[in-house]
C-alpha positions as CSV (number, residue, x, y, z in Angstrom):
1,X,41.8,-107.7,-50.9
2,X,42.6,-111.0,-49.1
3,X,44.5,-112.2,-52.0
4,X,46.6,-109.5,-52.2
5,X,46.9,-109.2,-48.3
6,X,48.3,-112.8,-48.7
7,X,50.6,-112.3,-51.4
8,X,52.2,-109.8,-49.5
9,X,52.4,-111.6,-46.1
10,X,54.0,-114.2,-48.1
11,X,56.6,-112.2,-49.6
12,X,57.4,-110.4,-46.7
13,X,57.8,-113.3,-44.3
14,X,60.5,-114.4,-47.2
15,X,62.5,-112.0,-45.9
16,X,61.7,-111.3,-42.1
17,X,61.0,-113.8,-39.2
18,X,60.0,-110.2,-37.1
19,X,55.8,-110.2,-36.8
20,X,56.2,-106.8,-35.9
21,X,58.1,-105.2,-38.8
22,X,55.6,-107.2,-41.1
23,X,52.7,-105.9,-39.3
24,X,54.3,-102.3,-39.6
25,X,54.3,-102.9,-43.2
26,X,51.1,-104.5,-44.0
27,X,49.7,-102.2,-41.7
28,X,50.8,-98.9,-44.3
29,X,50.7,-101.0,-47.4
30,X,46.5,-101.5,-46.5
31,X,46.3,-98.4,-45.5
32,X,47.9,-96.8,-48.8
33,X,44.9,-98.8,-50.4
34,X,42.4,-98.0,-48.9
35,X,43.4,-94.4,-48.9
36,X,43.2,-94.7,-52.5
37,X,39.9,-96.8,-53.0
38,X,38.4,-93.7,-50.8
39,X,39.9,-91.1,-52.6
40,X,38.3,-92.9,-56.0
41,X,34.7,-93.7,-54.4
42,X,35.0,-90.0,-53.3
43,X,35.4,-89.0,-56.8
44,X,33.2,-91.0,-58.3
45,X,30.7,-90.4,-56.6
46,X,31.5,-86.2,-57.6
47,X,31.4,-87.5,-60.6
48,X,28.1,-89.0,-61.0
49,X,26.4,-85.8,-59.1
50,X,28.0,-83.9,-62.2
51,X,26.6,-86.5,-64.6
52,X,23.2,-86.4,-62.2
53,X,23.1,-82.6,-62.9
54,X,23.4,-82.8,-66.4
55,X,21.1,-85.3,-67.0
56,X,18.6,-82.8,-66.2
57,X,19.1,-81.9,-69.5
58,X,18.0,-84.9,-71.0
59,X,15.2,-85.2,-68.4
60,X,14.1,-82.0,-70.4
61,X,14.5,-83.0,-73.7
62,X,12.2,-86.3,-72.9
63,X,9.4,-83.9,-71.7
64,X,8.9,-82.3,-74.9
65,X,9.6,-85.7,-77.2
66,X,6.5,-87.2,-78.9
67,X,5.6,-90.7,-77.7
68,X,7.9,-93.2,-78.7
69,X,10.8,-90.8,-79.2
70,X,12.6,-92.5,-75.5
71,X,16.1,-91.9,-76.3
72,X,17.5,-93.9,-73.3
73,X,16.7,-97.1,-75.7
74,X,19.9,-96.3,-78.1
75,X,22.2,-99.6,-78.5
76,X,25.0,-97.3,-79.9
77,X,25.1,-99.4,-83.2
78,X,25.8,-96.8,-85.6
79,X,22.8,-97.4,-87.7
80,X,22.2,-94.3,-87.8
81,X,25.3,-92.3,-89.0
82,X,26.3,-95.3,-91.6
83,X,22.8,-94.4,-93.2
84,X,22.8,-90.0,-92.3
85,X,24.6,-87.9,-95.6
86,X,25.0,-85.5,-92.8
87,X,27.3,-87.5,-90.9
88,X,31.2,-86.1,-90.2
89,X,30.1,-82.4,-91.2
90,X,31.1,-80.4,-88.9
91,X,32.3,-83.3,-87.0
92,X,28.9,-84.4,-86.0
93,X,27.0,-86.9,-87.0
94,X,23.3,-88.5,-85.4
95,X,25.1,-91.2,-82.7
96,X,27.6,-88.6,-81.4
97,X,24.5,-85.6,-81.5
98,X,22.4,-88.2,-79.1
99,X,25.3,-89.8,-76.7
100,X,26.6,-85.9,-76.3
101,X,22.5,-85.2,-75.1
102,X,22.1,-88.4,-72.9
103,X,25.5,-87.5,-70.8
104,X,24.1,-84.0,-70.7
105,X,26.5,-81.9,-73.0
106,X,23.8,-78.8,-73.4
107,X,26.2,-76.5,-74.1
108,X,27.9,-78.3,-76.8
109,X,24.8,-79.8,-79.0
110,X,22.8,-76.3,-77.9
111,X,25.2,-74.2,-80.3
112,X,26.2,-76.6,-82.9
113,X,25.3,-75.6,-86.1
114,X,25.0,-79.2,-87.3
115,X,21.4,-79.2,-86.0
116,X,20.6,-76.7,-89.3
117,X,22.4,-79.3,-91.7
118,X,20.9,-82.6,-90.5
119,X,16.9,-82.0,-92.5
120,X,15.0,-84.1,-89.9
121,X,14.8,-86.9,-93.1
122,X,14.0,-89.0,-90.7
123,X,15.7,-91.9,-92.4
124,X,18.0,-92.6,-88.8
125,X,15.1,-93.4,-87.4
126,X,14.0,-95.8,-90.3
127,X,17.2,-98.0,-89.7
128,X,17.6,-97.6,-86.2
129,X,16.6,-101.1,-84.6
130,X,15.0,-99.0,-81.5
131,X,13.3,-96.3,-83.2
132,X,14.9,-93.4,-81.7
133,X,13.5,-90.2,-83.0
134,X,16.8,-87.9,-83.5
135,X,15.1,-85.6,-85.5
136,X,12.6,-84.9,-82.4
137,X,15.8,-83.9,-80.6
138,X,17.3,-81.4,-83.4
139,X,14.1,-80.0,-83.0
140,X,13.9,-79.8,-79.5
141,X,17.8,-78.1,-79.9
142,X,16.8,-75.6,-82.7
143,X,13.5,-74.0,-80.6
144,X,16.1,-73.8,-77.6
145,X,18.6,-70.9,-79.9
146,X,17.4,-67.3,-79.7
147,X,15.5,-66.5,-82.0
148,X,17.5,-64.2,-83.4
149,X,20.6,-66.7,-84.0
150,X,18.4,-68.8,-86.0
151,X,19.2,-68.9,-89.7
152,X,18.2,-65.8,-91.3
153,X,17.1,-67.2,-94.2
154,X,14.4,-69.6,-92.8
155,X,13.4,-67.0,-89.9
156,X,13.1,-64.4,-93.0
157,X,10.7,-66.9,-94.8
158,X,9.1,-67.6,-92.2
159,X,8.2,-64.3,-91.3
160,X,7.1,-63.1,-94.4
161,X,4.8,-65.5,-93.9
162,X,2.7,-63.2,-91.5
163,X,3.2,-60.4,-94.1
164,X,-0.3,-60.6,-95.4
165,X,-2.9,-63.0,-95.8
166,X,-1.1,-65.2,-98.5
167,X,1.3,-67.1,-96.1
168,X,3.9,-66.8,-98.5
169,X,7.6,-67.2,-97.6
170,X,8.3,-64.6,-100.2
171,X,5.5,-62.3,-98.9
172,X,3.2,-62.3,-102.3
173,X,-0.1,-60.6,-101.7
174,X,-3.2,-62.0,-102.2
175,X,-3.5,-59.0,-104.9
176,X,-0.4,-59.6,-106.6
177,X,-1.1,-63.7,-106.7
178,X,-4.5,-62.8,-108.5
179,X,-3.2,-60.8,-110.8
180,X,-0.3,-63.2,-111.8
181,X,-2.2,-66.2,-112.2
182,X,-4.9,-63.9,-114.1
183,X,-2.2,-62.6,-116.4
184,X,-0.9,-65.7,-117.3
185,X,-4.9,-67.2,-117.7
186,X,-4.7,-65.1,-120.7
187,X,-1.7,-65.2,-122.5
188,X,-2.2,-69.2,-122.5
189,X,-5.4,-68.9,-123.7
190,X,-4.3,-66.2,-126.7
191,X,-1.4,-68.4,-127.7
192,X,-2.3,-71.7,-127.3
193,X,-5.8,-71.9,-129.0
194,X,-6.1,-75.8,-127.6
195,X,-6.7,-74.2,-124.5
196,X,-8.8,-71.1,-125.4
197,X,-11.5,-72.2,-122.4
198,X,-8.7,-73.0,-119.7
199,X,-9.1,-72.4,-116.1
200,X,-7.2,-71.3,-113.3
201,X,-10.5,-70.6,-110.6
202,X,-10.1,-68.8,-107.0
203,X,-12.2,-68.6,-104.5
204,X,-14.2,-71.1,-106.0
205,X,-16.3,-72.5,-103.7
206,X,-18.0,-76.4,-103.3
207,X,-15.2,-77.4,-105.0
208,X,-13.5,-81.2,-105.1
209,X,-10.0,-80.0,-104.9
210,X,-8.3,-77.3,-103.1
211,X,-4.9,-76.5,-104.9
212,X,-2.0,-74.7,-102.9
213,X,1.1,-73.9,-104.8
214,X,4.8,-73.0,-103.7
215,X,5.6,-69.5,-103.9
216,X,8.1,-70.0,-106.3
217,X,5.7,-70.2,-109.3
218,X,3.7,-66.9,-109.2
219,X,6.6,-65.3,-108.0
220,X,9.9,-66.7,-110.2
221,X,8.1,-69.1,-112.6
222,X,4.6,-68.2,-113.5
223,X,4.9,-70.7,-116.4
224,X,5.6,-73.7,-114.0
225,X,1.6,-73.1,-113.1
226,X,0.6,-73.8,-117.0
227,X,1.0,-77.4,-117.0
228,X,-0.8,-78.2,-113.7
229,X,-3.6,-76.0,-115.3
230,X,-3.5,-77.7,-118.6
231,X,-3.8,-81.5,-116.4
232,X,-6.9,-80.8,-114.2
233,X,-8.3,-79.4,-117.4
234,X,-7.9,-82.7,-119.7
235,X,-9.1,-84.2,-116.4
236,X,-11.9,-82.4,-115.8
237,X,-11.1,-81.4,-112.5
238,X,-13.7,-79.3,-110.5
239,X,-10.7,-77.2,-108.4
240,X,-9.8,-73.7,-106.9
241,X,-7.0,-71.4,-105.9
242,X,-7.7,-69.5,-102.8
243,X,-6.5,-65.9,-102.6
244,X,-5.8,-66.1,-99.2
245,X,-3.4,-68.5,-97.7
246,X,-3.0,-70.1,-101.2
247,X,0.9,-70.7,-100.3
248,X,2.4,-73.7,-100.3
249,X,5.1,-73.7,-97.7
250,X,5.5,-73.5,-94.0
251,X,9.3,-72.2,-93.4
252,X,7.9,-71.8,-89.6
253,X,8.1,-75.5,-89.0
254,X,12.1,-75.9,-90.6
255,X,12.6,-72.8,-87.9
256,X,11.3,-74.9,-85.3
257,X,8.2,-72.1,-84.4
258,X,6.1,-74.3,-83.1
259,X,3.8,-71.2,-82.3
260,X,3.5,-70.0,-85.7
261,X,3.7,-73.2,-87.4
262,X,0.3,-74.3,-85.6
263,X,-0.7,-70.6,-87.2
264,X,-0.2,-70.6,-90.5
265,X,-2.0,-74.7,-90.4
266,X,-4.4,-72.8,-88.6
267,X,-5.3,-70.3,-91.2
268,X,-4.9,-72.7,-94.1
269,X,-7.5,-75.5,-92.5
270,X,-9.7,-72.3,-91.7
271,X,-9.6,-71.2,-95.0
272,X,-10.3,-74.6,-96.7
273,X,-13.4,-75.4,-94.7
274,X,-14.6,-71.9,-95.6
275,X,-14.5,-72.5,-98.9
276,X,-16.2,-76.0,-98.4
277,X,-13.4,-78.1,-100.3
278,X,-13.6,-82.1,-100.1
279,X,-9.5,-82.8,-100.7
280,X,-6.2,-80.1,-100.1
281,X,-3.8,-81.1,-102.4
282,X,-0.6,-79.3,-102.7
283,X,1.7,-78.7,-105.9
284,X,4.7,-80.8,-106.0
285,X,6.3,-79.7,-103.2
286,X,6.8,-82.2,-100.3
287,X,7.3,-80.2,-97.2
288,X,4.2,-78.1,-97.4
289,X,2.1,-81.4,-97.4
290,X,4.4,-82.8,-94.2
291,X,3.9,-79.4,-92.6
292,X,-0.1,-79.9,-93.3
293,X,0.1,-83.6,-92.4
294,X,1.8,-83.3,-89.6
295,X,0.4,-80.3,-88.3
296,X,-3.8,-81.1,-88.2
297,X,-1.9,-83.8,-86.1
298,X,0.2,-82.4,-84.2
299,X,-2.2,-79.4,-82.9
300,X,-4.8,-81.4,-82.8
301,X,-6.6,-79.4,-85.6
302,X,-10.2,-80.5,-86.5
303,X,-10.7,-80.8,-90.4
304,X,-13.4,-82.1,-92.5
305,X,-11.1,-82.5,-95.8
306,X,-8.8,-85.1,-96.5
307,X,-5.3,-84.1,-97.6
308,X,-3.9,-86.2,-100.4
309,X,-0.4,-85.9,-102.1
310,X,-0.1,-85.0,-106.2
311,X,1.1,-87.5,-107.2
312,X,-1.8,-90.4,-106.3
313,X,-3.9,-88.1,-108.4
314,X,-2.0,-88.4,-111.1
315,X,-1.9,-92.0,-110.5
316,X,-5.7,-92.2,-110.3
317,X,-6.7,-90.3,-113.3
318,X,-4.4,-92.6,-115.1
319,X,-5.9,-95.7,-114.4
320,X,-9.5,-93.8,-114.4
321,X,-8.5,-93.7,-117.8
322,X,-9.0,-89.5,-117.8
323,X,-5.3,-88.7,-118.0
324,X,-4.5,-90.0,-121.8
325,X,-0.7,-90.1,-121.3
326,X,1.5,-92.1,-123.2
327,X,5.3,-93.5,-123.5
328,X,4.9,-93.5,-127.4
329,X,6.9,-90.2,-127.7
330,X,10.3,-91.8,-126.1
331,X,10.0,-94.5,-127.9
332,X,12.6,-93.8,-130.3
333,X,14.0,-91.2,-128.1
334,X,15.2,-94.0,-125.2
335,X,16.0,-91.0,-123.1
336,X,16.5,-92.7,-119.4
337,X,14.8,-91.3,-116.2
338,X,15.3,-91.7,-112.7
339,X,13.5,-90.2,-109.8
340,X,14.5,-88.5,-106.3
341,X,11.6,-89.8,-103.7
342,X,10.8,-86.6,-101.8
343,X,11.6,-87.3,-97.7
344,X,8.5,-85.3,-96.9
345,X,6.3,-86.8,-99.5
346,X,7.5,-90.4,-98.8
347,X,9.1,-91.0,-96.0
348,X,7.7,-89.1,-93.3
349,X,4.1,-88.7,-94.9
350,X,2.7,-91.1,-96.8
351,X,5.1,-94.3,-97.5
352,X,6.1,-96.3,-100.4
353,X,2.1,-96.7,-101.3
354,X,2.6,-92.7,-102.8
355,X,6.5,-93.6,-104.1
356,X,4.7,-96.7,-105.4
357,X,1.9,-94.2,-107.4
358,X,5.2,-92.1,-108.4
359,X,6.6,-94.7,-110.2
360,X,3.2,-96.0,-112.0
361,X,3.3,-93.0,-113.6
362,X,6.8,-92.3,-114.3
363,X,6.3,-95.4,-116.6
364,X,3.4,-94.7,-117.9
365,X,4.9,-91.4,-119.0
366,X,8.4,-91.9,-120.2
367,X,8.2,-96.3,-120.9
368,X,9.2,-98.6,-118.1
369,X,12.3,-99.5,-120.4
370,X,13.5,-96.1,-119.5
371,X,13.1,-95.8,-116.1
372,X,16.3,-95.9,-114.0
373,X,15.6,-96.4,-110.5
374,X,18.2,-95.3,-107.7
375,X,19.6,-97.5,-105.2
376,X,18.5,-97.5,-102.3
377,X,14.6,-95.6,-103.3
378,X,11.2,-95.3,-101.5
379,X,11.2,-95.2,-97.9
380,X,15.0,-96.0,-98.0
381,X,16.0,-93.3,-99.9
382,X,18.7,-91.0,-99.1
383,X,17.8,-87.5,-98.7
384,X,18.6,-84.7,-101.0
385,X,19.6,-82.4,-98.9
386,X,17.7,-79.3,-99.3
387,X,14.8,-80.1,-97.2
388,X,14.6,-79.1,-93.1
389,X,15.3,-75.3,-94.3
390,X,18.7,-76.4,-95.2
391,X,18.2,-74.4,-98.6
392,X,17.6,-71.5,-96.8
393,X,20.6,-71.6,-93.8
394,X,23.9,-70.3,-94.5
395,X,25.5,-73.6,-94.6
396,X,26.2,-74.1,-98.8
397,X,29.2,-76.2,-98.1
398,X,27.8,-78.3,-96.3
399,X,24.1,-78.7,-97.9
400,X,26.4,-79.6,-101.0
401,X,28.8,-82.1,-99.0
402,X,25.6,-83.8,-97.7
403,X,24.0,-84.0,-101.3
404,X,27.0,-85.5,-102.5
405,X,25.7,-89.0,-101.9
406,X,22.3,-88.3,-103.7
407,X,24.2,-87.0,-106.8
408,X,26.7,-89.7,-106.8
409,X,23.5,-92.0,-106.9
410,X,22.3,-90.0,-109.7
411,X,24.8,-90.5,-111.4
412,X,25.4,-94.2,-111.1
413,X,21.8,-94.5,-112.9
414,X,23.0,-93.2,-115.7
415,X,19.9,-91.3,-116.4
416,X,19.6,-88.4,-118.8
417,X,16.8,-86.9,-115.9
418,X,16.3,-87.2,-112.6
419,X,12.7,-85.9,-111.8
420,X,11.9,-84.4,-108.6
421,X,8.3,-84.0,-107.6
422,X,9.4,-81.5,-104.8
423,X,10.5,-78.1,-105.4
424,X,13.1,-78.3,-102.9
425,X,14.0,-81.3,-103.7
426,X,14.5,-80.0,-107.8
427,X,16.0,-76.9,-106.5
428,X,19.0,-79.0,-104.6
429,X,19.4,-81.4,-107.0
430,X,19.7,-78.6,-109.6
431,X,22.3,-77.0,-107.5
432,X,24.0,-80.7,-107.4
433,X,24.6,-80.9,-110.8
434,X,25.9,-77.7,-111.9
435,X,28.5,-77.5,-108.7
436,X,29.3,-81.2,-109.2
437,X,28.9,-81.0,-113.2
438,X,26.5,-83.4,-113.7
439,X,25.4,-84.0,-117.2
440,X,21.7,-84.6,-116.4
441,X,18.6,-83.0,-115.8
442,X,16.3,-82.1,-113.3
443,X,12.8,-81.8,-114.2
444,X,9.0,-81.3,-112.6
445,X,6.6,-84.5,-113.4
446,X,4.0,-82.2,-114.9
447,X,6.5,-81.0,-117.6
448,X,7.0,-84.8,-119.2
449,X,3.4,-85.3,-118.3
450,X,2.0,-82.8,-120.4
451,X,4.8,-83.7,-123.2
452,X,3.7,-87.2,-123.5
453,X,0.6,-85.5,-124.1
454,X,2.0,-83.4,-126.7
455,X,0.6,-80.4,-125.4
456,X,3.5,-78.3,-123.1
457,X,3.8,-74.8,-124.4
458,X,7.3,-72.9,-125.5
459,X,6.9,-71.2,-122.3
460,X,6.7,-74.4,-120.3
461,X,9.7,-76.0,-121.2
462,X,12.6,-74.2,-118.9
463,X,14.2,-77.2,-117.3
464,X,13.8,-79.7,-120.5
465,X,17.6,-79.9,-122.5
466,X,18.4,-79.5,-125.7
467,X,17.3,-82.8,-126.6
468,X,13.7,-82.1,-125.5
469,X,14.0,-78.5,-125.5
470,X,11.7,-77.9,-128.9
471,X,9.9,-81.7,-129.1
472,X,6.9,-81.5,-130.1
473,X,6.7,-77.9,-130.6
């Protein structure tokens, strides 16, 4: 202020020789001043009891974050929305979603829908040079909506679930699963006399491998079982269905259900020791695994099995020499393949070491000549889209806007296929390519598996084209 006071002094005496007419005037001009430097103090300091207040709501949110998850650390780099396919729907995107929680916007981020696009992929927190865990805070902001507001479609799946003692999203009985997977024993077995002595155990017990299986199969697909069947058969595979909680989802954990998430893991873990099986392996479907991973973790679940993804079986048996595949088949052919690296499966479960297994026998299968791979892939991959319930919310729009960039990538391979070991993951992709036209693909590892093997039935052959729709037949 002493500059200023003598700036004035200096001006004024310009034009007066009176003291006390300058006085007079310096006397209002300071006061006019500080008048309005207390008026602003005054207001700031309202202000930052506001901001105080609302910060409450962060204080909240860091109660309930997992170690590690401090979201007081963000630089505001961007990171994470230049790497999020979710960012700009709904005007929203990961930096805005976490700068709107730590000035303590509850309302706002408690109500936006965005929180039911964004699939907790987890990739934000890949690139983010802190580490923040976002997706710890869009689940923290879906268990905070009413229960009843919740997507319909993921709270329906999820409570179907509790239906029975299958744990199915569709609600499938335990009666109704044995009799489909008994039914279909039996036509294989009559029509495909390679396999007149197949297998399809449950309630097996001492077994090596517990197998779960999505929903989807039994219920929509029955066929999609056959190949899996016809694997751990060439194998040799000592395995088992369970008819109880045999189900291979968890819709409970997309709805943020903490409660009946731990449940349904619960029952699952219960049922496995029961039956006194050494590894739980799941179908190719990556967010049962992450619920199952993450869940003997995050409820602090005792378990005497190890859980181990698909895919690195596969990968074993190869190399053990007990899965004779072979790229012989495309070798005229030179159909290309590329592959979608499952969030759940990769990412946020088990690393590149499992997208490293995927791609071992991808080439094995198809010929490393034509494999395709996407741009960025493994850990880095973009998500699909359809994972984090997002399949099951109301949002199509936007679950289609957000797989735009994995179908653009897609396409830029120029691949005849894109296999997805991950139903949700085939399921979106699918979706991808008939609303966007694509002119590719989308196809289960265990179909081309069991081609190069020359032994996939008619039956088994629903999403191979024209070009391999009768090979080997």
């Amino acid at each position: 202020m002493a500059p200023l006071f003598l700036f004035i002094n200096s001006r004024i005496n310009k034009l007066s020789n009176n003291k006390v007419i300058v006085n007079y005037i310096l006397s209002v001009v300071l006061g006019i001043i500080f008048i309005k430097r207390y008026v602003r103090s005054f207001t700031m300091s309202e202000e930052l009891l506001i901001t105080n207040e609302k910060m409450n709501f962060l204080e909240k949110v860091m109660e309930v974050l997992p170690e590690g998850a401090n979201l007081n650390l963000c630089l505001t780099c961007g990171a994470c929305s230049s790497g999020c396919p979710a960012t700009g729907i709904y005007n929203m995107d990961p930096r805005k979603f976490l700068r709107m929680a730590a000035l303590g916007l509850e309302e706002e981020i408690l109500n936006h829908p965005w929180v039911w696009v964004c699939t907790q992929c987890m990739r934000c927190v890949r690139v983010c040079p802190m580490e923040i865990d976002i997706p710890a805070l869009v689940f923290y902001v879906r268990t905070n909506w009413p229960r009843d507001k919740r997507p319909k479609g993921i709270r329906e799946s999820c409570d179907l679930a509790f239906k029975n003692k299958s744990a199915s999203s569709m609600g499938t009985s335990p009666e109704d699963f044995k009799f489909v997977v008994q039914d279909v024993l039996e036509e294989v077995r009559e029509t495909q006399p390679k396999f007149k002595d197949l297998q399809a155990p449950i309630d097996k017990k001492g077994t090596e491998i517990f197998l779960a299986v999505n929903s989807r199969n039994p219920v929509i697909e029955p066929d999609e079982m056959v190949p899996l069947w016809k694997i751990f058969h060439i194998v040799g595979a000592d395995w088992t269905y369970s008819s109880e909680y045999w189900a291979g989802e968890n819709y409970c954990m997309f709805l943020a259900d903490e409660e009946k998430w731990e449940q349904i893991v619960r029952n699952k873990v219960k049922t496995v020791e029961q039956l006194g099986c050494k590894v739980w392996v799941n179908d190719e479907c990556g967010h049962e695994i992450y619920a199952m991973y993450e869940g003997v973790k995050r409820f602090n679940i005792p378990h005497s099995f190890e859980i181990k993804p698909l895919v690195s079986l596969y990968a074993e048996w190869i190399k053990q020499g007990k899965l004779p595949v072979s790229s012989e088949w495309n070798k005229e052919l030179k159909i290309k393949f590329t592959v979608q690296d499952p969030c759940q499966l990769v990412r946020k479960s088990f690393g590149d070491k499992v997208a490293d297994d995927l791609r071992f026998v991808i080439k094995k299968v198809v010929g490393e000549e034509n494999f395709v791979d996407m741009y960025p892939n493994k850990s880095n991959n973009y998500c699909c889209g359809g994972g984090g319930g997002a399949l099951q919310a109301p949002y199509t729009d936007a679950r289609r806007e957000f797989g735009k960039i994995k179908f653009n990538q897609i396409i830029a391979t120029g691949a005849d296929y894109c296999i997805t070991p991950c139903h949700n993951c085939h399921s979106q992709i699918l979706d991808l390519a008939e609303y966007y036209n694509g002119n590719f693909g989308v196809v289960h590892l265990w179909t081309l598996i069991c081609l190069s093997m020359g032994v996939l039935g008619e039956n088994e052959r629903e999403y191979l084209k024209e070009d391999l729709k009768n090979f080997g037949l």
